[in-house]
N, C-alpha and C positions, 0 to 999 in steps of 0.2 A: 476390533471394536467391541471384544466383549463388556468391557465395565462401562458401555456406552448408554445412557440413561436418555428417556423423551424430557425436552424442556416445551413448554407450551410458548408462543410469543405472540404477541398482539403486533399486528402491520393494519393499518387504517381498517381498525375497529373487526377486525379475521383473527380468529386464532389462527395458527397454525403451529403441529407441534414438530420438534427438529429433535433427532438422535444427538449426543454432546457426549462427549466426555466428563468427569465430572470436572475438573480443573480446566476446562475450558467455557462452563458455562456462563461463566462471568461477563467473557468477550463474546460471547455468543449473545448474549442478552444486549452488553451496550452497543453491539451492531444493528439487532433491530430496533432498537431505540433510534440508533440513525437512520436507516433508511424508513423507517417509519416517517421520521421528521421531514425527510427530503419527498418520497412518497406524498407525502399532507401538501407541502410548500409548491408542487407540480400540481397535484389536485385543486389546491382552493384557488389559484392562479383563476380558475376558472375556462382554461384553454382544452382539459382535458378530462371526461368524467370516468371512463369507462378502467376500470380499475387495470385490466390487462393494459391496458393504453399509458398511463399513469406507469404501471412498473418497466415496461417497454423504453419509455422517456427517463425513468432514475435509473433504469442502467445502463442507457447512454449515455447520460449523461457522469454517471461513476464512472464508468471504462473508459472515455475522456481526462478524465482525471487523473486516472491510473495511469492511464500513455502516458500523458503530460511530466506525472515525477517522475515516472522510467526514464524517460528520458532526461528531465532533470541530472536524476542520476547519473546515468553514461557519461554524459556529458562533466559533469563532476569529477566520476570514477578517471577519465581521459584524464584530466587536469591535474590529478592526485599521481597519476602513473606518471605525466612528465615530468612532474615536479620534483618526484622520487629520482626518475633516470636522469635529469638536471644536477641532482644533488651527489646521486654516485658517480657521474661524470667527474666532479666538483672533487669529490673524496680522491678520487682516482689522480688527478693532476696535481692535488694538494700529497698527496701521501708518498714520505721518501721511497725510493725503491730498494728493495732488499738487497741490488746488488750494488748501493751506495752510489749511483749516478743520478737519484733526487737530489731536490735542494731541499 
């Protein structure tokens, strides 16, 4: 992380600043922009003030989210893997055989 630069970022009205790379500062930025947003949306809710408490609740609630498409995903990735071993099944019984006992 030598060419590793401080970016400042604002999360409900706190700096705080983060080591970046320079080409990743970008996504660095439009991250605390979101959990800024999600941080604010738990806060004014009014359920919770206490800022540890606030952040405690958005990354539960992110990590949640995260499960959720992982799993998505798997569950995907499965379905892409059958459909592949489906289709070279498919190839295998469709493809003459080399020693001409195909049709």
């Amino acid at each position: 992380m030598a060419d590793s630069e401080p970016v400042s970022v604002r999360i409900l009205d706190r700096e705080f600043k983060v080591m970046c790379q320079p080409g990743e500062r970008r996504a660095l930025m439009e991250a605390a922009l979101f959990l800024d947003g999600q941080m604010r949306e738990i806060r004014d809710s009014g359920k919770l003030t206490s800022m540890e408490k606030v952040a405690v609740m958005c990354a539960l609630n992110l990590a949640d989210e995260l499960l959720k498409i992982r799993q998505e995903n798997e569950a995907r990735d499965e379905q892409i893997d059958q459909r592949l071993l489906d289709l070279a099944t498919r190839l295998e019984q469709a493809a003459p055989r080399a020693d001409g006992t195909g049709d």
